[in-house]
C-alpha positions in Angstrom: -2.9 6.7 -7.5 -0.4 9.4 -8.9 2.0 10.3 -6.3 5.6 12.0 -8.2 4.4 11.9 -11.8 4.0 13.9 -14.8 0.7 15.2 -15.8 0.4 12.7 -18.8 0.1 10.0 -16.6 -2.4 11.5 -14.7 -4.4 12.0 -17.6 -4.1 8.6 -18.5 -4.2 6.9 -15.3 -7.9 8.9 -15.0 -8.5 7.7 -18.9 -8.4 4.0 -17.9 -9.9 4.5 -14.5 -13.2 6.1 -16.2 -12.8 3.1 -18.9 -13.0 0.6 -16.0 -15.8 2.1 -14.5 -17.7 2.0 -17.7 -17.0 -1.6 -18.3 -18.7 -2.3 -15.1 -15.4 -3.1 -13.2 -14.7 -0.3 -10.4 -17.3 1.3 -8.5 -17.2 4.7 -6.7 -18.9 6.3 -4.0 -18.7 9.0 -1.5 -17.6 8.7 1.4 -18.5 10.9 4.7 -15.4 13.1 4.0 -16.2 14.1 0.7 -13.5 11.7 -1.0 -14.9 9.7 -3.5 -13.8 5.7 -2.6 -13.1 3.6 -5.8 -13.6 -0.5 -5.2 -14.0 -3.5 -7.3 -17.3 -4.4 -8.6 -17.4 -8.6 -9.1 -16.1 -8.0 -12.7 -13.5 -6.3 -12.1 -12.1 -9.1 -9.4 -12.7 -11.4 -12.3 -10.6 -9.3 -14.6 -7.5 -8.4 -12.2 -7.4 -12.0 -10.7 -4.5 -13.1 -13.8 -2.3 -10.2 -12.6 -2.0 -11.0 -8.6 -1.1 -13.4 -6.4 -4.5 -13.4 -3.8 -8.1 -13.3 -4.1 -9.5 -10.1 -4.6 -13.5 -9.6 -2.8 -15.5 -6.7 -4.5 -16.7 -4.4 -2.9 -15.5 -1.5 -0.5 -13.0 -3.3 1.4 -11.2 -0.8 4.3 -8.2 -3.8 4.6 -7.1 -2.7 1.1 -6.2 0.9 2.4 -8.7 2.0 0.6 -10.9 3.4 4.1 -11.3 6.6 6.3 -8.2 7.8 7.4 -9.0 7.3 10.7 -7.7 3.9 10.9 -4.5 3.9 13.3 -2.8 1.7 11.4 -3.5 3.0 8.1 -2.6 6.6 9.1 0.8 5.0 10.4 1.9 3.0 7.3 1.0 6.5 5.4 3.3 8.5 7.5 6.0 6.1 7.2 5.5 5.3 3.5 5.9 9.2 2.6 9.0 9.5 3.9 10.3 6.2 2.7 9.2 7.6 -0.5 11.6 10.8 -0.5 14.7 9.0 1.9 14.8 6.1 0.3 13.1 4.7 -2.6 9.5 3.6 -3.8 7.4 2.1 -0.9 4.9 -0.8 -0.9 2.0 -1.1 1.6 0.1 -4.1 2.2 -2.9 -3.7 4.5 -5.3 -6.5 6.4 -7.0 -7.4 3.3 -4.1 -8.8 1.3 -2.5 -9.9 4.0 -5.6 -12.2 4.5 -5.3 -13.8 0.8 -1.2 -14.0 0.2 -0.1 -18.2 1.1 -3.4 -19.1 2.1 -3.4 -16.1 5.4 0.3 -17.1 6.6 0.4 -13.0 7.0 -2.8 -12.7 8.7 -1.3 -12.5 12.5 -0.4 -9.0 11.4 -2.0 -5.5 10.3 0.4 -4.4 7.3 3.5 -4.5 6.0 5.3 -1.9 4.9 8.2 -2.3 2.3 10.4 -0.5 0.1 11.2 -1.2 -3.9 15.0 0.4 -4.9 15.7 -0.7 -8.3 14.7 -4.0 -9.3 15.3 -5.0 -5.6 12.5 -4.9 -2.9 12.7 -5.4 1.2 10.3 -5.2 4.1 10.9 -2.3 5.9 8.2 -2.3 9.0 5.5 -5.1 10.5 2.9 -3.3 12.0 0.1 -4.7 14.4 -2.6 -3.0 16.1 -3.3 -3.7 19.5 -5.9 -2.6 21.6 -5.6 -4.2 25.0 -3.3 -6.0 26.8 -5.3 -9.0 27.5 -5.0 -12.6 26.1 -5.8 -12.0 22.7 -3.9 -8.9 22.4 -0.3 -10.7 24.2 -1.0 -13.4 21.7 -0.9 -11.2 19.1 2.2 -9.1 19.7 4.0 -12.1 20.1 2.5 -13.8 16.6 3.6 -10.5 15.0 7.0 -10.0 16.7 8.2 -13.6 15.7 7.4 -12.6 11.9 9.1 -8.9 12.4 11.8 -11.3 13.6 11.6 -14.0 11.0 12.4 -11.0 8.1 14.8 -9.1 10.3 12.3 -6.2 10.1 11.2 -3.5 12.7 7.9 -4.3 14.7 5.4 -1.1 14.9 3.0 -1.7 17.6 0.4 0.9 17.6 -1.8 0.6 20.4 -2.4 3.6 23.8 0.5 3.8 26.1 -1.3 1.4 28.9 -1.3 -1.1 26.6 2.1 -0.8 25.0 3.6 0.0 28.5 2.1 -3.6 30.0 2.9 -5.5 26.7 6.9 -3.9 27.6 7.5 -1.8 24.9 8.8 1.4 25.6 8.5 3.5 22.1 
């Protein structure tokens, strides 16, 4: 939520986060780690749905990055989205969930998107797809998500075990 800011936005960032929770619009709980996960109660998706472009679900929804960091993919698009973050400029990371929702699920052949905000100007950087064998459905798959990485001129991140990216031909 904070990343490189000063300590007055922190405070206020946690001032309207415990507002929201009192009006009955975030939720938190717990998790197994010890990390407290924030989600939308069904008011809150009421209350941000004027301010983005797909349906938000309530709920604790991992698609919206908001899961164990022992998704693959997630752990990936973190990795990458630091160092965007010091190299180049302010990243964006869209996981499964949104994905899902933006033009009706034209995005939904891939896993995330990772993309980069410098100045008033904003790019995809990376398409990345998970794939966990190299069977039909998987082969169908890298080559849904490797004709959008193409479409946007943009690198395709397969992350998968070496069998199955060795078989599938990739060789990073």
């Amino acid at each position: 939520m904070y990343h490189n800011t000063e300590n007055s936005a922190v405070a206020a960032t946690q001032r309207k986060l415990k507002e929201m929770m009192n009006a009955g619009f975030i939720g938190r709980k717990k998790s197994n780690e010890g990390i407290f996960r924030y989600y939308l109660q069904t008011a809150g998706c009421y209350a941000v749905a004027q301010y983005i472009n797909f349906e938000a679900t309530p709920g604790h929804d991992r698609s919206f990055l908001n899961c164990s960091r022992y998704d693959r993919i997630v752990e990936k698009m973190i990795r990458d989205a630091n160092e965007v973050d010091t190299k180049t400029g302010e990243s964006i990371m869209l996981g499964r969930g949104a994905l899902r929702r933006i033009k009706n699920g034209k995005f939904s052949d891939v896993d995330g998107i990772l993309g980069v905000r410098i100045g008033k100007d904003t790019r995809m950087l990376k398409v990345y797809v998970k794939i966990n064998a190299p069977d039909v459905v998987g082969i169908a798959k890298y080559e849904n998500a490797n004709k959008r990485a193409k479409q946007f001129g943009t690198k395709l991140v397969v992350v998968g075990d070496n069998f199955t990216k060795k078989s599938l031909g990739i060789t990073k």
